[in-house]
N, C-alpha and C positions, 0 to 999 in steps of 0.2 A: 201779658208781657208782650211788648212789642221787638219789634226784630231790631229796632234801633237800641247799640249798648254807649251812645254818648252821652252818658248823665252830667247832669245838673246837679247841683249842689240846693238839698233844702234850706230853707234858711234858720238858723241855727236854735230861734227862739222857739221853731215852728214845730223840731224833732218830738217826737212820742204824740204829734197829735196826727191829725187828719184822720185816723184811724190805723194810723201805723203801732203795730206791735214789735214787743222784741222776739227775734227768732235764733234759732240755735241751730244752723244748718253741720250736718257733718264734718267733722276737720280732715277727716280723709279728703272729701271733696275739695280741701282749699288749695288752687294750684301755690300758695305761698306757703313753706311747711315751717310750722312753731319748733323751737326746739328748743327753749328754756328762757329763764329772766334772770338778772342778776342786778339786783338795785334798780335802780330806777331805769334801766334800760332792758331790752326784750332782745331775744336773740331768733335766727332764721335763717331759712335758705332757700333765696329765690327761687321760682322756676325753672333754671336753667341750671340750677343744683349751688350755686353760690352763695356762701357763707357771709350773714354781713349780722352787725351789731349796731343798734338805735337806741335813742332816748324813746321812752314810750309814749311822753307827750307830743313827739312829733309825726306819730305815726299817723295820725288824720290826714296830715297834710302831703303825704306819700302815696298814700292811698292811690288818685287814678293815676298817679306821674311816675312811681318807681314802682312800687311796688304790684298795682294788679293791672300793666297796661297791655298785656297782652287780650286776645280776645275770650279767653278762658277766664282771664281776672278778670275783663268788663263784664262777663255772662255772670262769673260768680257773686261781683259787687252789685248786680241787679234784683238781687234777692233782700236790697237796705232799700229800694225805694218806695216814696211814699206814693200817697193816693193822686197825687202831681204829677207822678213819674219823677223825682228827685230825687235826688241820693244822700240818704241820710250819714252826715261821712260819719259823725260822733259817735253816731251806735255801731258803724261798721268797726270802725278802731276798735270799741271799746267789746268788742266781739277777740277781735286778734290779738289784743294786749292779754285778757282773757284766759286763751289758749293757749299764748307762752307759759302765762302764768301756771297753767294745769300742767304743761309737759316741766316742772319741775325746775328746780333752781339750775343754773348754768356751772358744769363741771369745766374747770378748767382743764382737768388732766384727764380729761377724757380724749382718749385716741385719735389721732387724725392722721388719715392716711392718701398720700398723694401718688406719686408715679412710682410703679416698682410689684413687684410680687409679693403677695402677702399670705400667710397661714392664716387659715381659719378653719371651722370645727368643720366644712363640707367640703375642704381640699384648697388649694394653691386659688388665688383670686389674681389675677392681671389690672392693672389700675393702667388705663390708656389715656388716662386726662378727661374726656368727657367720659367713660364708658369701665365699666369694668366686665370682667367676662369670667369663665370658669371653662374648663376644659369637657368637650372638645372645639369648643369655639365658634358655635355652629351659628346662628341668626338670632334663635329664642336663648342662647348661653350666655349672652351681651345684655346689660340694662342699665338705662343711662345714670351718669353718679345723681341725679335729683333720684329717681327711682332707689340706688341705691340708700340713700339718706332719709325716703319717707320709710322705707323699711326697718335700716337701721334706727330710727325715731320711735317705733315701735316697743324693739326688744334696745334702746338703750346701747346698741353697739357703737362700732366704731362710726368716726364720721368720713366719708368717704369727698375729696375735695376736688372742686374742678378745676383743671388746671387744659391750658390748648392740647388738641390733640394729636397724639403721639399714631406712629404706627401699629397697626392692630397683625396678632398675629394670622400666619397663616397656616397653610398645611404643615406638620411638622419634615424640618430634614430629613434625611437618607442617612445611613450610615456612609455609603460615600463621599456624602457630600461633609459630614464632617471630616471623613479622611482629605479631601480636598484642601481643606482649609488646614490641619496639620501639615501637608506636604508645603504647602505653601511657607509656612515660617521657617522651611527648610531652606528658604531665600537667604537668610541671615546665619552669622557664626556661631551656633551655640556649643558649650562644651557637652560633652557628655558626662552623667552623673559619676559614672565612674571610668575613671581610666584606661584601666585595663579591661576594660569593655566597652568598646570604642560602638559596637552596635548594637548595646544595649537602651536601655532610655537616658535622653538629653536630658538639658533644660527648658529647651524647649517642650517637651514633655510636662514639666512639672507648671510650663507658663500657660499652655495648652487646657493644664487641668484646672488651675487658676480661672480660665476663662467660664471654663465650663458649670462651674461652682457660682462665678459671678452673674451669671444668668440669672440664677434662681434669687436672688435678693435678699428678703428675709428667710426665705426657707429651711436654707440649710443649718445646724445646730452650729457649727461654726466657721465662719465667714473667713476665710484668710485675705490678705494684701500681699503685692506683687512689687517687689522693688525692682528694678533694670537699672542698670549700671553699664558704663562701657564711653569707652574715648573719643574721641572726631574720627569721623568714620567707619563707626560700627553700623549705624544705621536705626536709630533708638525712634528718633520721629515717626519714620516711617513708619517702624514696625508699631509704635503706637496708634499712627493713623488706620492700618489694619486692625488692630485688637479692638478699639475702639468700634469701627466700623463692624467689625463681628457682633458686638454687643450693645450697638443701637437703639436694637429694638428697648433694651432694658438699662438705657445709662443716658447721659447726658454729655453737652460738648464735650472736646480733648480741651482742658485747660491750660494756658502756661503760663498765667500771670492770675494771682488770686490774693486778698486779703484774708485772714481770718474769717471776721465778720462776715463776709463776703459767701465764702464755704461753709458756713456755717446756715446762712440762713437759705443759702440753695439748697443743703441737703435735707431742708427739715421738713419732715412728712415724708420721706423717701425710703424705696429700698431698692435701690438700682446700683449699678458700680458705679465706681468714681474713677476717673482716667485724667492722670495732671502727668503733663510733660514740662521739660525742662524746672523738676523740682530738684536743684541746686541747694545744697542745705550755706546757711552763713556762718560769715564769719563766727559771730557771735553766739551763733547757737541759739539766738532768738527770732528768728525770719519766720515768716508767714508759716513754711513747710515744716518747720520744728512746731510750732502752734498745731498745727492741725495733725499732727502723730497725734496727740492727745484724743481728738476727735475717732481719727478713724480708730486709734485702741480701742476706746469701745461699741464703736460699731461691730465689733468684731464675735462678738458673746451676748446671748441671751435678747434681749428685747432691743438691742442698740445703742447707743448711747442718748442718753436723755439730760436736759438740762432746762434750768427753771433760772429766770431772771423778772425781775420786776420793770414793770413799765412808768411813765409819768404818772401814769394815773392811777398808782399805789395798784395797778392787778398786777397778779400774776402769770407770766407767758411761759408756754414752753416749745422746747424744742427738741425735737427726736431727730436721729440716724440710724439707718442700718445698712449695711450693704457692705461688697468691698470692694478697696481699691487698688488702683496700679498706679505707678509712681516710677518715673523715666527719668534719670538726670548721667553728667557725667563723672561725677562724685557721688557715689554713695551714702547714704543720709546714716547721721549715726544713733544706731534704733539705743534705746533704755531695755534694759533686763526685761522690762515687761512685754515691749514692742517685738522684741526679739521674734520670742515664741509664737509670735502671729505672721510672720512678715516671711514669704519664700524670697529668697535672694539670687539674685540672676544679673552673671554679667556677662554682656556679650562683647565676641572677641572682633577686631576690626575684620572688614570683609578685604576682598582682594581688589585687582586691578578693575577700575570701572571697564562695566560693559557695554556695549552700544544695543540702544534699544531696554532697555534695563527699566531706563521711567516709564513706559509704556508699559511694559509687563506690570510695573508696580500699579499703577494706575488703576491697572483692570482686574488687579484681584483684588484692590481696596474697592473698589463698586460694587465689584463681584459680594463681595463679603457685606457690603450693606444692606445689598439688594436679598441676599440669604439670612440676613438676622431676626426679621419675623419669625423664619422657618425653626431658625436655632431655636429660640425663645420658645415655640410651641410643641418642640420635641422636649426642651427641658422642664418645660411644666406637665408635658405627658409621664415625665419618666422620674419625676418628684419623689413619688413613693419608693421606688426602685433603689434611686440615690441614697436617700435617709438608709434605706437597708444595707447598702453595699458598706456607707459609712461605718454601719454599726457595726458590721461583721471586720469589715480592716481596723477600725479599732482593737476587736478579741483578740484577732491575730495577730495588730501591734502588741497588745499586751500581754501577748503569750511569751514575745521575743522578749520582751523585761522594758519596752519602752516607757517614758512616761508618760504622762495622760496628754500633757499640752503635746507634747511631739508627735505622736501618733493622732492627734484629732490636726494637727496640722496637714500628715502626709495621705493622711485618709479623706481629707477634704479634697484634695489634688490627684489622690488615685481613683477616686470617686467621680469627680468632675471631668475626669479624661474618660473615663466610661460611660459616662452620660453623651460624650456626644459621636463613642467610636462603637457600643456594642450596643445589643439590644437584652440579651440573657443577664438575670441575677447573676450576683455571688455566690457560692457555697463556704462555708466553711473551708473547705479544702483549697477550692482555689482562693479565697481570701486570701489565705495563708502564701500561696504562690505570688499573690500580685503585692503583700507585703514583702517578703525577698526580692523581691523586682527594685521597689523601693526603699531597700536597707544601704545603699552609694549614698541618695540624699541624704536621712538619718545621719550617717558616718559622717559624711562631709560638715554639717551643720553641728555636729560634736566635736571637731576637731576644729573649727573655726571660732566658735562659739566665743564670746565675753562677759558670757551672763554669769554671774558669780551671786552665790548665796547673802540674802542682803547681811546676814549678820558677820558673816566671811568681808563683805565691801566695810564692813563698819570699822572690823578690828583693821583690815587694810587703810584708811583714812587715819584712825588713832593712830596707827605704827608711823603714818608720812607727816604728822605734823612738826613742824623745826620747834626743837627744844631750845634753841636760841644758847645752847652751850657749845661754845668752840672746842675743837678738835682739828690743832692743824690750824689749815688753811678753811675750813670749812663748818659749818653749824651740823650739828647730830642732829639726828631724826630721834623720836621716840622710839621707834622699832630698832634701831641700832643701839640706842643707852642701855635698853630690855636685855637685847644681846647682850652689852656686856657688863648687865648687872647681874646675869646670871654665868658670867665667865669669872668676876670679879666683885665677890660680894660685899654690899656696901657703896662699891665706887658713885653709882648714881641713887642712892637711897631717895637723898634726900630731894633731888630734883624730881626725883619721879612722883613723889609723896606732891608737889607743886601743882602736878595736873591730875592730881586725882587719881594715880596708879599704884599698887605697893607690889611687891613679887612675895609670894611666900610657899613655901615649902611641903605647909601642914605636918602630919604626924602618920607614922606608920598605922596607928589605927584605921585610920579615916578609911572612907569608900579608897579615894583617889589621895597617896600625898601628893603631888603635886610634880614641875613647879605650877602655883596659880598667878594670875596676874588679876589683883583685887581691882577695880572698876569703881570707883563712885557714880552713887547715880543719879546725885545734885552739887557738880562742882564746879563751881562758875569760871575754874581756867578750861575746864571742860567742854563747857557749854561754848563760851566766847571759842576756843576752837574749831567746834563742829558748828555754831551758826553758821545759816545761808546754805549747808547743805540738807541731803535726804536724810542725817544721821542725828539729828538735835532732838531726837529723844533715843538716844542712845539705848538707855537700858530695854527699851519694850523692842529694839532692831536686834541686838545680840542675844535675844530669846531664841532668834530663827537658827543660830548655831546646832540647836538639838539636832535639826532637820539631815546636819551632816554625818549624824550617828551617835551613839553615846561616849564615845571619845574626846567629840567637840561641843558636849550639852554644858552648857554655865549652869552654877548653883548660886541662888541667894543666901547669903550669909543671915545667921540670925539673930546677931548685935548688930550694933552699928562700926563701924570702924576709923581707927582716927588716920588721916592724912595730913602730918603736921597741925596745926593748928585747927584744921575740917574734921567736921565729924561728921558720918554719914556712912549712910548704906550701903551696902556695894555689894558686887558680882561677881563671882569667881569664875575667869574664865580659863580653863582648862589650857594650858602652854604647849606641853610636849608634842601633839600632831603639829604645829606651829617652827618648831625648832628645825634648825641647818643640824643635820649629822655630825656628829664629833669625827672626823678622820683620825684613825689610831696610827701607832708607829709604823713606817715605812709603807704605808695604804697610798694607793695614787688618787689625789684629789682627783682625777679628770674621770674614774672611773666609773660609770652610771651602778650603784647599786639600791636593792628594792628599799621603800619605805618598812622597817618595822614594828610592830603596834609595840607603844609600851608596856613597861611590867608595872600593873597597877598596884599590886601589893608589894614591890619593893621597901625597902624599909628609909621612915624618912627620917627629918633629921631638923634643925631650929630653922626659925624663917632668914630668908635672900641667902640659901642655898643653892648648890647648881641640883640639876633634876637627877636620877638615878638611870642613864642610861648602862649602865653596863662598863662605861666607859666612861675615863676624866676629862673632864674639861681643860685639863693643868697644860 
């Protein structure tokens, strides 16, 4: 072999003679690494770890120009020449088509992971774009993503993607130095959780734990998002340009103008936060930031959000997210029942009189805070484990206090992630249970704010507001008003209600419950034509979720069919009386607040579109 690796090309008639054999050198040794074939094209990953896709007939002609031109590929292509010293390209190709071919067909859905922190079975992995590392960061902790990917080519793991490189962590933070950065948002108006604990923990608190949680990427079991709200002049930018700045090391730009499309395909392969300012919700309800709630929803649970679309060329692509985000506007976006329960809500209050010397300060903690985000990053992947436990244990104790599951994996995410970057000691049980009391104001507050309503409870509410298109007056009746006073006055709307597919009946003292019922068809096309274009157009399988409000509000499927005038069809009996306005008896003052009481379910009943058996007349 000579020291020269500029080959020549043999000429093509000439391959397999001169005394040239075929050889089978090691596929570890090939600085080009196989990673599958898919139809007529072979799949790979340069040396410098980049993922690229070829027709296999072209790969001859790639040979010393893309693919082996460093001096490891020319050393390793000198193993094709012939007794010329020529390089025999045909049998070299047909060596590497070969290889793809042996590492197995091309999974589409096979995992790809870009910038962000990542679980796996040996602990938290940091993905820094060329480089991934494991904790504690040391020199031999680091191994470049091609390194990564002949590994993972191995055992079949995930594919690890190169992408430019990011800031690599460094020594982990101080506990004071995360209190620095707490103190610091103390720049800004935030309200305190509770009221009348004016020194107890803010919102900033709960924005603080937000951040701390967004560090960690995919790690945590579940990821919350941060909405900020607040007028001209509270100071939303800014404080996003710091948050942002805190979490550098693991996020990407502050965005404030974004497509879908656009979000979507920055975030895939990701598990870093997402940080958009000036997210404005529209008019409409269809603007970019209403699209991508959908997005971050599921980034927020279990492996991320994942989506699968088809390309030109009849394959299938996908796309993953995980991570959370923070979302700054001066209108508050209007979250879905679902969004709700993910989303911490934060508004801030406008600040006072400008101060002089004020952007300076601001200036130099947003630096300050850039410059400390490596540190953050390699404190919270130190304290990974810690985290997941502290989680687990304020969930017990949320759930001890009767919370629900999504509520308390919300408040336990944010009283976790605030501990992650202010203490160094676990949880115990005991104190759990104290740093949940701490955060029983949020809880309360997000209870009593709340709009999220049982979907089968939204359904019967949509049936009650549809216009009956029968006058009254000056104005058209609602279904939920005819109901009313078909059971104040029996008969009076029979027949109209029998029109969309509704009857009122009474039942029989025997029965579990008599009633009143409000029977439901559950194929009636004035039915359907009313609830198309909403969440409720299959009706019957939404007002199943009724059960969920207790056996009170559970519907039963009827086991004939029933007629609605001239329809006949199956229907559902939905339970009325938790439903119904109080009867006010004689000389009771309408205005006076008194408690809800359960009905008497074995009152005795009486023939159908009768009034219910309160105790009391309706007359």
């Amino acid at each position: 072999m000579t020291d020269s690796y500029v080959l020549e090309d043999a000429e093509p008639d000439s391959e397999g003679k001169s005394g040239a054999v075929w050889i089978e050198p090691k596929v570890e040794d090939c600085p080009v690494i196989p990673l599958g074939f898919e139809g007529g094209y072979v799949h790979f990953a340069l040396p410098e770890g980049e993922l690229r896709r070829e027709p296999a007939s072209k790969i001859a002609g790639m040979l010393k120009t893309d693919l082996f031109v460093s001096l490891e590929g020319r050393v390793f292509l000198a193993q094709w020449r012939d007794n010329d010293g020529k390089l025999q390209r045909d049998m070299a190709a047909q060596w590497f088509v070969d290889q793809c071919r042996k590492a197995g067909r091309w999974d589409s859905d096979r995992p790809q992971r870009g910038y962000g922190v990542w679980s796996t079975l040996d602990g938290p992995v940091v993905h820094a774009g060329d480089a991934v590392g494991r904790w504690p960061f040391g020199d031999d902790d680091w191994e470049s993503v091609a390194e990564a990917l002949r590994n993972g080519a191995r055992t079949r793991g995930p594919l690890w993607l190169l992408r430019p490189p990011a800031p690599r962590t460094g020594k982990p933070a101080t506990i004071a130095e995360g209190e620095k950065l707490r103190e610091l948002m103390n720049l800004w108006n935030f309200a305190p959780l509770d009221p009348r604990d004016p020194e107890g923990l803010s919102e900033a608190d709960a924005l603080f734990g937000w951040q701390g949680t967004a560090l960690l990427g995919a790690i945590p079991p579940f990821r919350p998002h941060a909405s900020v709200s607040g007028g001209a002049g509270a100071g939303k930018t800014t404080l996003s340009r710091l948050l942002q700045a805190a979490g550098s090391a693991n996020a990407g730009d502050l965005l404030d103008s974004f497509s879908e499309a656009g979000l979507r395909n920055g975030l895939s392969g990701e598990a870093r936060a997402l940080y958009l300012d000036e997210a404005e919700p529209s008019v409409d309800g269809q603007g970019p930031v209403e699209k991508a709630l959908e997005v971050l929803r599921r980034m927020s649970t279990g492996e991320g959000s994942t989506r699968r679309q088809g390309d030109t060329g009849g394959r299938t692509a996908g796309q993953t997210a995980v991570g959370s985000a923070y979302l700054a506007s001066i209108l508050p976006v209007q979250l879905g029942d679902a969004m709700a329960t993910r989303v911490v809500e934060v508004r801030l209050r406008l600040l006072g009189k400008a101060k002089g010397g004020a952007d300076e300060k601001l200036k130099e903690a947003i630096d300050w805070a850039r410059e400390i985000s490596p540190r953050l990053l390699s404190r919270a992947v130190r304290e990974a484990k810690r985290y997941r436990a502290d989680v687990s244990l304020l969930k017990a104790a949320l759930g001890e206090s009767g919370q629900t599951p999504r509520a308390a994996d919300l408040v336990a995410a944010l009283a976790a992630g605030r501990r992650l970057l202010l203490h160094d000691e676990a949880l115990t049980i005991e104190t759990a249970r104290e740093e949940a009391a701490r955060w029983s104001a949020l809880i309360r507050n997000r209870e009593e704010t709340s709009a999220a309503q049982n979907p089968g409870q939204a359904c019967l509410s949509r049936i009650w507001a549809i216009n009956s298109g029968q006058h009254s007056k000056d104005r058209h009746l609602t279904i939920g008003e005819m109901i009313q006073e078909q059971l104040e006055s029996p008969g009076f709307h029979e027949k109209v209600l029998k029109t969309f597919g509704l009857k009122i009946e009474n039942g029989h003292g025997a029965h579990e419950r008599p009633g009143p019922w409000l029977l439901i068809s559950t194929n009636h096309p004035a039915l359907a034509r009313a609830l198309a274009g909403t969440h409720f157009a299959n009706w019957r399988g939404v007002l199943e979720h009724l059960a969920d409000l207790g056996e009170a509000y559970a519907p039963r499927p009827l086991p004939t069919p029933v007629r609605f005038g001239m329809h006949q069809s199956r229907a559902l009996a939905v339970p009325l009386t938790p439903w119904l306005e109080r009867p006010v008896g004689l000389g009771a003052d309408p205005a006076e607040v008194t408690p809800f009481e359960a009905p008497v379910w074995d009152a005795p009943g009486d023939r159908a579109s009768r009034p219910a058996s309160h105790g009391e007349s309706h007359d």
